[in-house]
PyMOL Python script that loads the backbone (N, CA, C, O; Angstrom):
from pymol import cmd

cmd.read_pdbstr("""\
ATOM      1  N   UNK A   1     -11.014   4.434 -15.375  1.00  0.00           N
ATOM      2  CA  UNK A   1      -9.575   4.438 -15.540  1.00  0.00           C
ATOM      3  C   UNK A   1      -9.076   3.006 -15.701  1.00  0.00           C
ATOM      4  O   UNK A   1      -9.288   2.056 -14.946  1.00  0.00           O
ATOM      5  N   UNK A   2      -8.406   3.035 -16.775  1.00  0.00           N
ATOM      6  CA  UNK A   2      -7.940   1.895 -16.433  1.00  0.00           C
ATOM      7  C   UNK A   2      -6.589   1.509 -15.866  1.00  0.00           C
ATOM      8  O   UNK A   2      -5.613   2.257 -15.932  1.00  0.00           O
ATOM      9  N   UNK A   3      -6.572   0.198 -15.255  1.00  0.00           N
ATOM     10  CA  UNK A   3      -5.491   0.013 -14.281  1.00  0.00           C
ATOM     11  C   UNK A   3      -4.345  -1.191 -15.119  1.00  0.00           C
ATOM     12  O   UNK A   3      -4.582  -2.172 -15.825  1.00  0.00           O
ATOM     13  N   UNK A   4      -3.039  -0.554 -14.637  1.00  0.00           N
ATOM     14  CA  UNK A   4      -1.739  -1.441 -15.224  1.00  0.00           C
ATOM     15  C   UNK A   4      -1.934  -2.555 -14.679  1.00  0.00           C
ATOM     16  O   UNK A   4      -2.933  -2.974 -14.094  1.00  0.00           O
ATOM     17  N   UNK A   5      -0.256  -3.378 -15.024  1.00  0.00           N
ATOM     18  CA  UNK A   5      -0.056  -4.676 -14.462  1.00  0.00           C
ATOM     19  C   UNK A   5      -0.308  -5.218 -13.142  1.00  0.00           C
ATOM     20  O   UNK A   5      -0.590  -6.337 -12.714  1.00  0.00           O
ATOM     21  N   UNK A   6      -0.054  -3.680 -12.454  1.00  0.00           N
ATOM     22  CA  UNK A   6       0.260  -3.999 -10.597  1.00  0.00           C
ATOM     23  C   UNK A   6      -0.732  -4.439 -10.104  1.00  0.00           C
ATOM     24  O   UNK A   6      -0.808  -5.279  -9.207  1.00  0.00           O
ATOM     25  N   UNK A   7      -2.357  -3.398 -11.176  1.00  0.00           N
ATOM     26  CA  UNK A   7      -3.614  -3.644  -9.983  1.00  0.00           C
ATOM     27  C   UNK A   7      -4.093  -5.205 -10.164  1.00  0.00           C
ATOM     28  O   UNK A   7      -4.948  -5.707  -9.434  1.00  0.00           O
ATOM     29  N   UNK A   8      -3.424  -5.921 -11.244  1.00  0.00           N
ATOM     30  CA  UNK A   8      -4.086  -7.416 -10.898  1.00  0.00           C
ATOM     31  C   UNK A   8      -3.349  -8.095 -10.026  1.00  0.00           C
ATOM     32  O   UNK A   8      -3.492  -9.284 -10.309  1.00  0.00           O
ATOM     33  N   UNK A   9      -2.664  -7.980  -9.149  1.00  0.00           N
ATOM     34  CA  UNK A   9      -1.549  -8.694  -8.345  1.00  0.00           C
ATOM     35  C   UNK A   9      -2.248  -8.922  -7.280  1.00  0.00           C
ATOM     36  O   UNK A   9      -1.962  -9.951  -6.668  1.00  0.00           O
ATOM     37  N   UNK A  10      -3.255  -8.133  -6.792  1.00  0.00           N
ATOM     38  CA  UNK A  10      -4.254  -7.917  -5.751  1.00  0.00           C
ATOM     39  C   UNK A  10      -3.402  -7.710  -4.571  1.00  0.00           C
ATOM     40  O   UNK A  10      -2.245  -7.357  -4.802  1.00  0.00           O
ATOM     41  N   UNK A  11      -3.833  -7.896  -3.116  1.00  0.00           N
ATOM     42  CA  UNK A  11      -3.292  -7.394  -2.210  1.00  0.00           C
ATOM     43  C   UNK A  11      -1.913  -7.811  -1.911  1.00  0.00           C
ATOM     44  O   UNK A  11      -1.086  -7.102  -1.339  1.00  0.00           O
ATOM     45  N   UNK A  12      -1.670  -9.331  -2.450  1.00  0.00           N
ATOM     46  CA  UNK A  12      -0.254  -9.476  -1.601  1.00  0.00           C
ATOM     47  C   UNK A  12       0.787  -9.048  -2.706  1.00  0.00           C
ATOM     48  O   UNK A  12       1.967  -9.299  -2.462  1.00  0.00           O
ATOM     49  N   UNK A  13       0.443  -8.376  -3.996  1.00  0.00           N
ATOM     50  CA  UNK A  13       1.080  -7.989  -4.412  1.00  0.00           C
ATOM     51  C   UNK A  13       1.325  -6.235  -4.406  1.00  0.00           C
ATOM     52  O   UNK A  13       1.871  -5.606  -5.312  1.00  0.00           O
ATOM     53  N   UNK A  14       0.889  -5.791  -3.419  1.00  0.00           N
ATOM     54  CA  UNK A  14       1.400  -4.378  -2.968  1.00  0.00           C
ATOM     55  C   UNK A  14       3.032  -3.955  -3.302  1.00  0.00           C
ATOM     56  O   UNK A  14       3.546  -3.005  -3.891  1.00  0.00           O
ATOM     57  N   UNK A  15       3.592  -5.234  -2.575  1.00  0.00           N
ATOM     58  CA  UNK A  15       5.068  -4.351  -2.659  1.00  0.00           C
ATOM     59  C   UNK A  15       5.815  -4.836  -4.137  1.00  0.00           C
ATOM     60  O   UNK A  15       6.866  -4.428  -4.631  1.00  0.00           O
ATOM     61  N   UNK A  16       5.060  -5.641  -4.529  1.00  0.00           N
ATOM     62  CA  UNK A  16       5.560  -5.891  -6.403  1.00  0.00           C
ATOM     63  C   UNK A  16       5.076  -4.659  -7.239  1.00  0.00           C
ATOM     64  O   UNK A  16       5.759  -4.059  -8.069  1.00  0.00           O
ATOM     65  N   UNK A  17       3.717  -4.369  -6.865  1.00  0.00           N
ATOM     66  CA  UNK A  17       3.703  -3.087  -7.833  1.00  0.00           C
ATOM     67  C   UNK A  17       4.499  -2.031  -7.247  1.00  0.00           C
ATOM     68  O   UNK A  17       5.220  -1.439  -8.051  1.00  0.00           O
ATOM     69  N   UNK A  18       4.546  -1.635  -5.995  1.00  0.00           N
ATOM     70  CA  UNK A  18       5.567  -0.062  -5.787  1.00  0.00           C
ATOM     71  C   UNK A  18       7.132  -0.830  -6.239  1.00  0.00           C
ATOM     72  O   UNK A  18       7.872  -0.003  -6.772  1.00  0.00           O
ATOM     73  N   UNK A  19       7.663  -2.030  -6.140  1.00  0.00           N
ATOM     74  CA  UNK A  19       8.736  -2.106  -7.060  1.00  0.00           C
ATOM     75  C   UNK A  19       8.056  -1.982  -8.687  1.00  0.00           C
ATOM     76  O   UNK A  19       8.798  -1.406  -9.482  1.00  0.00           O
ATOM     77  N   UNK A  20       7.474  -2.195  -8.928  1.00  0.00           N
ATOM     78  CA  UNK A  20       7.491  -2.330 -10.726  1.00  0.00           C
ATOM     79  C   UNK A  20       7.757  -0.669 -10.746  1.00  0.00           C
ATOM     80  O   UNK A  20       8.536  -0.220 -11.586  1.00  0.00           O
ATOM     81  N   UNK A  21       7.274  -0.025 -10.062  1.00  0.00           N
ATOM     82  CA  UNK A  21       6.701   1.306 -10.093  1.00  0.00           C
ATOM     83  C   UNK A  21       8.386   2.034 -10.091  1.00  0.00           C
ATOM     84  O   UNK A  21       9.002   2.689 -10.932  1.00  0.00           O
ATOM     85  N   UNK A  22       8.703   1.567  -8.780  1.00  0.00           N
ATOM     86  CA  UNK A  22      10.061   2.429  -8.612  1.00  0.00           C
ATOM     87  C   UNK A  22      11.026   1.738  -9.723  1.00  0.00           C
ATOM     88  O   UNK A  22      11.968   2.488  -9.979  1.00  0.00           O
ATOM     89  N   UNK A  23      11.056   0.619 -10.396  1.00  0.00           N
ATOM     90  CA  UNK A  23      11.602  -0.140 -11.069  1.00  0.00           C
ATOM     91  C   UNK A  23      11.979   0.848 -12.588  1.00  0.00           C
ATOM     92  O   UNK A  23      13.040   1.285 -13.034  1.00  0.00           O
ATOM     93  N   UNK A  24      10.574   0.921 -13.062  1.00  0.00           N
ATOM     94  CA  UNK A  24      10.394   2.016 -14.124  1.00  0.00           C
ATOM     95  C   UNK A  24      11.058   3.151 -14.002  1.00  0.00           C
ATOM     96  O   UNK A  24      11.932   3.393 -14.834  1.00  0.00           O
ATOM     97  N   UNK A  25      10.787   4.082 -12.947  1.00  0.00           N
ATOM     98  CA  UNK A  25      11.589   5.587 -13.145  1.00  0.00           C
ATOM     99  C   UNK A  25      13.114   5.275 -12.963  1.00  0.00           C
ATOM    100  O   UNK A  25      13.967   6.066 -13.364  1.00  0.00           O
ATOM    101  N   UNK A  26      13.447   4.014 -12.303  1.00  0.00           N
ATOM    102  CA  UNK A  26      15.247   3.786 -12.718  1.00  0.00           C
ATOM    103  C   UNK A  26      16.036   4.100 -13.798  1.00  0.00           C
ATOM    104  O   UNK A  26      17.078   4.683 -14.096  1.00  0.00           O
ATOM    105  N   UNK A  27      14.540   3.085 -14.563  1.00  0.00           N
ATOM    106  CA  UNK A  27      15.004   2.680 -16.293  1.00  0.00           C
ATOM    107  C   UNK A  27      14.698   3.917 -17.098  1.00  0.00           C
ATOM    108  O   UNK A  27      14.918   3.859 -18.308  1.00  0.00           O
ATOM    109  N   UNK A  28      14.014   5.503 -16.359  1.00  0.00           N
ATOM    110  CA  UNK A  28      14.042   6.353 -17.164  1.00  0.00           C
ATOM    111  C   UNK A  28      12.955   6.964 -17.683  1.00  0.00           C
ATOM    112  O   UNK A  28      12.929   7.934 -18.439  1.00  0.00           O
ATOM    113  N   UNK A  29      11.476   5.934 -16.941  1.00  0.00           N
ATOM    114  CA  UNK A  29      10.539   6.554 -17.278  1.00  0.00           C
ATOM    115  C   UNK A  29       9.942   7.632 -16.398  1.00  0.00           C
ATOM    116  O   UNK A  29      10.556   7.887 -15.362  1.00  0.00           O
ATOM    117  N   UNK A  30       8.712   8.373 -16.690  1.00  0.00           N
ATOM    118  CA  UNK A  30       8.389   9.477 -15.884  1.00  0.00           C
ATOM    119  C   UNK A  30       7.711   8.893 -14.683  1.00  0.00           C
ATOM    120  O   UNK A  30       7.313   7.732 -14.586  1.00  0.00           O
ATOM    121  N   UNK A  31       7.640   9.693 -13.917  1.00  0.00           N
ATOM    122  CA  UNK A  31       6.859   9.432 -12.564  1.00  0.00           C
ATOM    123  C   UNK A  31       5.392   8.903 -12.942  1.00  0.00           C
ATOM    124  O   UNK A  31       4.831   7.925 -12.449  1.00  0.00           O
ATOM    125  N   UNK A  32       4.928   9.715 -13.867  1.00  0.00           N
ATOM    126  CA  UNK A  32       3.443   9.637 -14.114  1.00  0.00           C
ATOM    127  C   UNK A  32       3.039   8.222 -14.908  1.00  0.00           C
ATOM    128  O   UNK A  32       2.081   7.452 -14.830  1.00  0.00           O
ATOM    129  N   UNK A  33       4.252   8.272 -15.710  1.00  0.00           N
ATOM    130  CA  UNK A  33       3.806   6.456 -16.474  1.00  0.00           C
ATOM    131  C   UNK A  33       4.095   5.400 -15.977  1.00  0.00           C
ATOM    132  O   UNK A  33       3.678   4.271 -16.236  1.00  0.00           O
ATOM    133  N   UNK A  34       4.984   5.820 -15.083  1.00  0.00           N
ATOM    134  CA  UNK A  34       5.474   4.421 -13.955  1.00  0.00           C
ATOM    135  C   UNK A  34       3.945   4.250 -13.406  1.00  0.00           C
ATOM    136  O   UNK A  34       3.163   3.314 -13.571  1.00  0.00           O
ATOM    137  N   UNK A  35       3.786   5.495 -12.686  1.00  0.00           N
ATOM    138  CA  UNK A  35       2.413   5.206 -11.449  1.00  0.00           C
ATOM    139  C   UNK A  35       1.237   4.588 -12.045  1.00  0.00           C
ATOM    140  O   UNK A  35       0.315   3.926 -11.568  1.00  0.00           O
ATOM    141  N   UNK A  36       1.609   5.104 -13.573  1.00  0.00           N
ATOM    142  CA  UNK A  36       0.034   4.405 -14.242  1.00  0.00           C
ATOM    143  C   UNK A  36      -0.256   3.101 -14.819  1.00  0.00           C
ATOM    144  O   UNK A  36      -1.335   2.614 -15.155  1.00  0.00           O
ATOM    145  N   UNK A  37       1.130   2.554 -14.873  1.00  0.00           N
ATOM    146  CA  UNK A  37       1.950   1.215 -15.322  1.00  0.00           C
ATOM    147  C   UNK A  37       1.811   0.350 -13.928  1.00  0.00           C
ATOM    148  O   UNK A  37       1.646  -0.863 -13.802  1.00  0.00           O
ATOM    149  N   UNK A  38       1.936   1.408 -12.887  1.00  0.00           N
ATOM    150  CA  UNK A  38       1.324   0.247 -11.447  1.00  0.00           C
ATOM    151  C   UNK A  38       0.198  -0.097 -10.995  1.00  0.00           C
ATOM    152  O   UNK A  38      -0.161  -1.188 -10.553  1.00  0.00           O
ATOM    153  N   UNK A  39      -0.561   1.207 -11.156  1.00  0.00           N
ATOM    154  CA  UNK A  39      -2.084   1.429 -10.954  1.00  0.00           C
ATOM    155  C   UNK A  39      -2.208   2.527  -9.771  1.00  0.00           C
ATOM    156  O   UNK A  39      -3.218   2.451  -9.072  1.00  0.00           O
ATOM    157  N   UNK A  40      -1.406   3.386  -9.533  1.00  0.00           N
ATOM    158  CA  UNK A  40      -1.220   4.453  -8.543  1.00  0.00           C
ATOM    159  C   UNK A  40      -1.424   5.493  -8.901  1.00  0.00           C
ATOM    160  O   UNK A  40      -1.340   5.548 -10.128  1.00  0.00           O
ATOM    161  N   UNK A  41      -1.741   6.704  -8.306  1.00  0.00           N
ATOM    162  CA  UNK A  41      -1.273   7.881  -8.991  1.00  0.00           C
ATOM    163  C   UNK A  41       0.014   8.699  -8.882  1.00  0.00           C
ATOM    164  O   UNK A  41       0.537   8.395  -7.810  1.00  0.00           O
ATOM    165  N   UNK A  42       0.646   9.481  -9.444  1.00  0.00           N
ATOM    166  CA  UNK A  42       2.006  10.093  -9.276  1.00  0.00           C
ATOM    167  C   UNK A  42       2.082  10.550  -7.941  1.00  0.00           C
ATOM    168  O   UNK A  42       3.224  10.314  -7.546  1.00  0.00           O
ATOM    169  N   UNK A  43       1.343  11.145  -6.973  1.00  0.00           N
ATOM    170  CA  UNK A  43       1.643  11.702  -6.105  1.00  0.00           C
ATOM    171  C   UNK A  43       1.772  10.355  -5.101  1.00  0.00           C
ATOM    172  O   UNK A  43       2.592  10.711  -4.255  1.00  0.00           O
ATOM    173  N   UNK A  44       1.501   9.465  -4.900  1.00  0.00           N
ATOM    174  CA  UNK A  44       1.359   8.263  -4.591  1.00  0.00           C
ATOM    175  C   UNK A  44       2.971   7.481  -4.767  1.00  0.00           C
ATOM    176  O   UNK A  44       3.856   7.183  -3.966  1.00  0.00           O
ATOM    177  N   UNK A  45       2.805   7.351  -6.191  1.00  0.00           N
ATOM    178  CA  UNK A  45       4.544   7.009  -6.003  1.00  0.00           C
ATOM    179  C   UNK A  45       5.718   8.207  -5.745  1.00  0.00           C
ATOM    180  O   UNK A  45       6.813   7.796  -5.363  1.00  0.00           O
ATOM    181  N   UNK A  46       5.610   9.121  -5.864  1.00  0.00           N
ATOM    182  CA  UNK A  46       6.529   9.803  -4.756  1.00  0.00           C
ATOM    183  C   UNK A  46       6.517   9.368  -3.566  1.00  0.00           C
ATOM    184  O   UNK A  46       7.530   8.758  -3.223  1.00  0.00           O
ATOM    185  N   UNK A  47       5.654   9.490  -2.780  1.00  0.00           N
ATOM    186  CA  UNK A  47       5.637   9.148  -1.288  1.00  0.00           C
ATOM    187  C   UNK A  47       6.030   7.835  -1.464  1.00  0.00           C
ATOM    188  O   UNK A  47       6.742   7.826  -0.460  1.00  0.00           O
ATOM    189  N   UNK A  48       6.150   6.783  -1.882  1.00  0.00           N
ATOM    190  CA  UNK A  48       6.955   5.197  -1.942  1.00  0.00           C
ATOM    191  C   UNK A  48       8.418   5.540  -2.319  1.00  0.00           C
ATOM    192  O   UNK A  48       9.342   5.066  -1.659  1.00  0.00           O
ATOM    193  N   UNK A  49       8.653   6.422  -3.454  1.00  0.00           N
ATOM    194  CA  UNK A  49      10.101   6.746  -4.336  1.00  0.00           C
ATOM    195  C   UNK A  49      10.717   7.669  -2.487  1.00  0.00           C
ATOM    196  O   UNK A  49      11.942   7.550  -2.457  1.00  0.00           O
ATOM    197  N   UNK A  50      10.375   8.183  -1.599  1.00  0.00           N
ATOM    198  CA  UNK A  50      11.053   8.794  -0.855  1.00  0.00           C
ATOM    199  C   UNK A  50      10.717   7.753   0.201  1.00  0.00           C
ATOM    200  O   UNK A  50      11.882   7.513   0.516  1.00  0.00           O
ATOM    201  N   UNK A  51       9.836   6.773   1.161  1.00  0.00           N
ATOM    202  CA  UNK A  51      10.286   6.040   1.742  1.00  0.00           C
ATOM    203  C   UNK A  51      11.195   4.899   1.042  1.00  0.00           C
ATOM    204  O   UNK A  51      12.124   4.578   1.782  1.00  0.00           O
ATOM    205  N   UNK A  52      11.180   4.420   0.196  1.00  0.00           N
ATOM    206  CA  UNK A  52      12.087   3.392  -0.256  1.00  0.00           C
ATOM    207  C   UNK A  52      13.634   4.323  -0.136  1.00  0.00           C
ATOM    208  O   UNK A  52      14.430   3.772   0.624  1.00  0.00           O
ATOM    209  N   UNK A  53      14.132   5.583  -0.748  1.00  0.00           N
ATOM    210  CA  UNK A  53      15.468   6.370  -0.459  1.00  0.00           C
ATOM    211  C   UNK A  53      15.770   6.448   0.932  1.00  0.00           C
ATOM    212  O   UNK A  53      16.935   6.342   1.317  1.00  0.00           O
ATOM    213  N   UNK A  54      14.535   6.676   1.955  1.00  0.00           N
ATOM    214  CA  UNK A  54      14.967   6.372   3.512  1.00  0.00           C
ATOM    215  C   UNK A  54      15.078   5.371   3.916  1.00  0.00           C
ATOM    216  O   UNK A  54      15.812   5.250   4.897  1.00  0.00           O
ATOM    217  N   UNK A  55      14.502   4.344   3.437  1.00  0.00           N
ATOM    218  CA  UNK A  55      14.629   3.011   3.643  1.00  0.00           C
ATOM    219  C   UNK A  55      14.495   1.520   3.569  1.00  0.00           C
ATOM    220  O   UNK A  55      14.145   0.725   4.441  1.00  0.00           O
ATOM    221  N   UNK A  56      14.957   1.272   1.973  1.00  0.00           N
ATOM    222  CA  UNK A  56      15.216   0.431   1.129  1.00  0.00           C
ATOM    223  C   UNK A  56      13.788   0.271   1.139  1.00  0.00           C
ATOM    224  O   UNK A  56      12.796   0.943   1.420  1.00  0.00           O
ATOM    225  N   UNK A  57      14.203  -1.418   0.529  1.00  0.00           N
ATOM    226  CA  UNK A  57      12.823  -2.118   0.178  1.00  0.00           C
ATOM    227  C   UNK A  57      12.363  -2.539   1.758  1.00  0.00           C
ATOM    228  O   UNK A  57      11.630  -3.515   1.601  1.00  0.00           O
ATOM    229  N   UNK A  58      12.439  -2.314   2.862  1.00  0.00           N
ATOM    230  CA  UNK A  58      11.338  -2.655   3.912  1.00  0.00           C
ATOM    231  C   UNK A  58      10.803  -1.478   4.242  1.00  0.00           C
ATOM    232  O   UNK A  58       9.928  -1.450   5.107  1.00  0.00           O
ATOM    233  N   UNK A  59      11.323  -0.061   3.480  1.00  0.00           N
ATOM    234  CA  UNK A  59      10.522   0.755   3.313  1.00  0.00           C
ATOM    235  C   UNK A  59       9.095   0.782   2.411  1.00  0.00           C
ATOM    236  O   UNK A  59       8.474   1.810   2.144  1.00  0.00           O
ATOM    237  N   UNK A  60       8.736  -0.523   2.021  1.00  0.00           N
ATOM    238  CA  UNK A  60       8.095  -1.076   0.461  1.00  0.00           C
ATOM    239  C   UNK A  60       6.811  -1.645   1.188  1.00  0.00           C
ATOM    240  O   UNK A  60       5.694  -1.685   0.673  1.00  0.00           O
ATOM    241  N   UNK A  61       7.089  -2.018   2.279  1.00  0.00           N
ATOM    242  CA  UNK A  61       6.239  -2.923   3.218  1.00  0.00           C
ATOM    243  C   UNK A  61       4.473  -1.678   3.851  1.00  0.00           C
ATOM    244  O   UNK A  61       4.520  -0.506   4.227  1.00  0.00           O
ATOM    245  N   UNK A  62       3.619  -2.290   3.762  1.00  0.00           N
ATOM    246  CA  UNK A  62       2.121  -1.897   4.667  1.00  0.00           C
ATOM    247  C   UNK A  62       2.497  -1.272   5.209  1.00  0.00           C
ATOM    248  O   UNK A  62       3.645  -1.559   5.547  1.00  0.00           O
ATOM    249  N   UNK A  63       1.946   0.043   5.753  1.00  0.00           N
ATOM    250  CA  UNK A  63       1.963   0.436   7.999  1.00  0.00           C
ATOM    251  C   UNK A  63       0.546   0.739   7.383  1.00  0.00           C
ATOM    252  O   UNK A  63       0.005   1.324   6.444  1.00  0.00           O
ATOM    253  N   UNK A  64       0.163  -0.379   9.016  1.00  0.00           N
ATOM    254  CA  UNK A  64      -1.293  -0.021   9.226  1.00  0.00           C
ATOM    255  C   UNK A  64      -1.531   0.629  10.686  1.00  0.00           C
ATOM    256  O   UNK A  64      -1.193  -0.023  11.675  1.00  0.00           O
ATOM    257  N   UNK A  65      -1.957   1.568  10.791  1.00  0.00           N
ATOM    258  CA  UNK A  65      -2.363   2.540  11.797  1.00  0.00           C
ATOM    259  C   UNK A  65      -2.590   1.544  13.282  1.00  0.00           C
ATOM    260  O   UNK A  65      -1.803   1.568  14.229  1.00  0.00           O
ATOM    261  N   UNK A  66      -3.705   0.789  13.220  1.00  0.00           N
ATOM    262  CA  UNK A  66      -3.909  -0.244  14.056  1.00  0.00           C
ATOM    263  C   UNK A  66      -5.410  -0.118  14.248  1.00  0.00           C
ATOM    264  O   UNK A  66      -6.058  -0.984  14.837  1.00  0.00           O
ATOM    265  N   UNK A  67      -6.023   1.140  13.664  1.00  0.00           N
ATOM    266  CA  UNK A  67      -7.682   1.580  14.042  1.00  0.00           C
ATOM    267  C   UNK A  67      -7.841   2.524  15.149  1.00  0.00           C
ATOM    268  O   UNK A  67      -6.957   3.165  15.717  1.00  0.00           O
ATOM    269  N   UNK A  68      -9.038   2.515  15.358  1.00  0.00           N
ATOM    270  CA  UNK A  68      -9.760   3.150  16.851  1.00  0.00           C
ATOM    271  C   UNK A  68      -9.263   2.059  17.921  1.00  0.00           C
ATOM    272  O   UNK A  68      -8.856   0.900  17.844  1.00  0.00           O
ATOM    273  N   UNK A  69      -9.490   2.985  18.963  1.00  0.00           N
ATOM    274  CA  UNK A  69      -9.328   2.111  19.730  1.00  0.00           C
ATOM    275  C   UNK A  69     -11.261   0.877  20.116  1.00  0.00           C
ATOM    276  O   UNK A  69     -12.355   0.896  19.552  1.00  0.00           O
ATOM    277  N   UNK A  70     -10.739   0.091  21.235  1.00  0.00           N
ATOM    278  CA  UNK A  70     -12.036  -0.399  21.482  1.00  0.00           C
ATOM    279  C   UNK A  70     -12.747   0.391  21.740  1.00  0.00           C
ATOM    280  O   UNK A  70     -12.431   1.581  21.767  1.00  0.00           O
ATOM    281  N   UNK A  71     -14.205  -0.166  22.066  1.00  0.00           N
ATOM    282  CA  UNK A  71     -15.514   0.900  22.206  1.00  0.00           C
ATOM    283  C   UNK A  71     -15.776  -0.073  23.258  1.00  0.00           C
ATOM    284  O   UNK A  71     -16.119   0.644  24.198  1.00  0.00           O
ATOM    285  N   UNK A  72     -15.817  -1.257  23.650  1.00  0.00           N
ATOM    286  CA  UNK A  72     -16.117  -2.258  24.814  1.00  0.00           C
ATOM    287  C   UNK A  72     -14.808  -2.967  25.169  1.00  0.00           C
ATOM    288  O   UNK A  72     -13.893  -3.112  24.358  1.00  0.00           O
ATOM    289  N   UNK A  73     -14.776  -3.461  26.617  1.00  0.00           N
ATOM    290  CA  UNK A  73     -14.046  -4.103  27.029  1.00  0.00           C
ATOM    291  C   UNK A  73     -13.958  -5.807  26.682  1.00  0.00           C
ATOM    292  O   UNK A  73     -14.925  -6.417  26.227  1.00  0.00           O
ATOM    293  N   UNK A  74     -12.764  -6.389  26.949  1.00  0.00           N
ATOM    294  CA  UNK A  74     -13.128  -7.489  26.066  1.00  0.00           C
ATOM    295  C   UNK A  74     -14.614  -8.618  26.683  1.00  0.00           C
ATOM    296  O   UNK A  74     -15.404  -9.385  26.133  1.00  0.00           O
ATOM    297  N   UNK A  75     -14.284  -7.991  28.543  1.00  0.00           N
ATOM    298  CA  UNK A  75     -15.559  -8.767  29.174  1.00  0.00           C
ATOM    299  C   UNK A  75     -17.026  -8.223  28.572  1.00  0.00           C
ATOM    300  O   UNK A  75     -18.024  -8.931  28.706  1.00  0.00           O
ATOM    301  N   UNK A  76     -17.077  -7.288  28.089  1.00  0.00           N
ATOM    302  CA  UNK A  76     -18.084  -6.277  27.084  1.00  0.00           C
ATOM    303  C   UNK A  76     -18.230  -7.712  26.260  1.00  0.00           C
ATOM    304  O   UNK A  76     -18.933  -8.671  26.580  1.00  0.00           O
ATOM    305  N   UNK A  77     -17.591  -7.615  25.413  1.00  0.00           N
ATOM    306  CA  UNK A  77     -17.534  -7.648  23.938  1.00  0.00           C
ATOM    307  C   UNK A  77     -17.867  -9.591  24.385  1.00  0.00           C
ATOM    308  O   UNK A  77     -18.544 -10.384  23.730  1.00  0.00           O
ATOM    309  N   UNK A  78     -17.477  -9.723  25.052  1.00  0.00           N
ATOM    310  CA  UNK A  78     -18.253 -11.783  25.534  1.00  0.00           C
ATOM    311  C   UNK A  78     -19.618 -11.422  25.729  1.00  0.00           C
ATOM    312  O   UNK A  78     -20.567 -11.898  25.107  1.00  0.00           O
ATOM    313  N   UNK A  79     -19.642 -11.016  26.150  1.00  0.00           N
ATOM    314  CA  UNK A  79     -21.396 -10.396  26.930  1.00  0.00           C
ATOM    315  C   UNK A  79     -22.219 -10.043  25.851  1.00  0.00           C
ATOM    316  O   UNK A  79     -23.445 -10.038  25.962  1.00  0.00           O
ATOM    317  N   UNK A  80     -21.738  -9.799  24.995  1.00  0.00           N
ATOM    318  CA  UNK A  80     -22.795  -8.879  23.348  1.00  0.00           C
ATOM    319  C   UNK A  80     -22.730 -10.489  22.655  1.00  0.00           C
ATOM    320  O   UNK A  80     -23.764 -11.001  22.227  1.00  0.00           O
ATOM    321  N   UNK A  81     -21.099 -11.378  22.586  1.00  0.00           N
ATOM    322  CA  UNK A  81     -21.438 -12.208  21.894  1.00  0.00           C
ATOM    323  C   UNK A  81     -22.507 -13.417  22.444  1.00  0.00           C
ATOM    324  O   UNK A  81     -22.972 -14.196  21.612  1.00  0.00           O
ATOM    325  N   UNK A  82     -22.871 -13.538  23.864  1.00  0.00           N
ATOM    326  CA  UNK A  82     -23.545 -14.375  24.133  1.00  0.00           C
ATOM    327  C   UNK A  82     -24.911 -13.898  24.083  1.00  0.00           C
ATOM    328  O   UNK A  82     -25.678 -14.623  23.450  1.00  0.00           O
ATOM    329  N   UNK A  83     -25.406 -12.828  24.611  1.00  0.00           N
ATOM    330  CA  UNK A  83     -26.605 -12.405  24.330  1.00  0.00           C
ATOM    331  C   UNK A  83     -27.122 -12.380  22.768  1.00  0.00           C
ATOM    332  O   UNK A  83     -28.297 -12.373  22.403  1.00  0.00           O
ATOM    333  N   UNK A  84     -25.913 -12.368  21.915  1.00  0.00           N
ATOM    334  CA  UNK A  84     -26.506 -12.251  20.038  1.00  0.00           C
ATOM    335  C   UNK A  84     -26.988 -13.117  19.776  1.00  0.00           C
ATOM    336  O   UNK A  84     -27.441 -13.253  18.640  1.00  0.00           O
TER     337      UNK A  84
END
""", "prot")
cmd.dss("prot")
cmd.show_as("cartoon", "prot")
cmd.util.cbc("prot")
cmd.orient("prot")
């Protein structure tokens, strides 16, 4: 597949492509050529086109989960690095 303008922006350009993206269906284009013009797929920019309507552009921004939790304590995790 090939990828639009957005996917060369690389990571810190995340919230430039979901604007280019939401930018496009303003001006009239379809969902599907916007998303493909960003490097997303349509179902993808919906879910951005409805957080950005709840809440602007810092709706535009990462959420990262945070992970698992630990598996060792941090006195653990000294103890593995000194023995390595």
């Amino acid at each position: 597949m090939r990828r639009g303008f957005g996917a060369r922006l690389g990571g810190a350009g995340s919230r430039t492509r979901r604007m280019l993206a939401l930018a496009l269906v303003r001006e009239g284009a379809s969902r599907t050529d916007a998303a493909q013009a960003a490097g997303m797929d349509r179902q993808t920019l919906r879910d951005w086109v409805h957080r950005y309507n709840a809440e602007g552009f810092a709706g535009l921004r990462d959420r990262h989960g945070g992970g698992a939790p630990r598996l060792l304590s941090p006195e653990q995790e000294r103890e593995r690095r000194r023995a390595g």
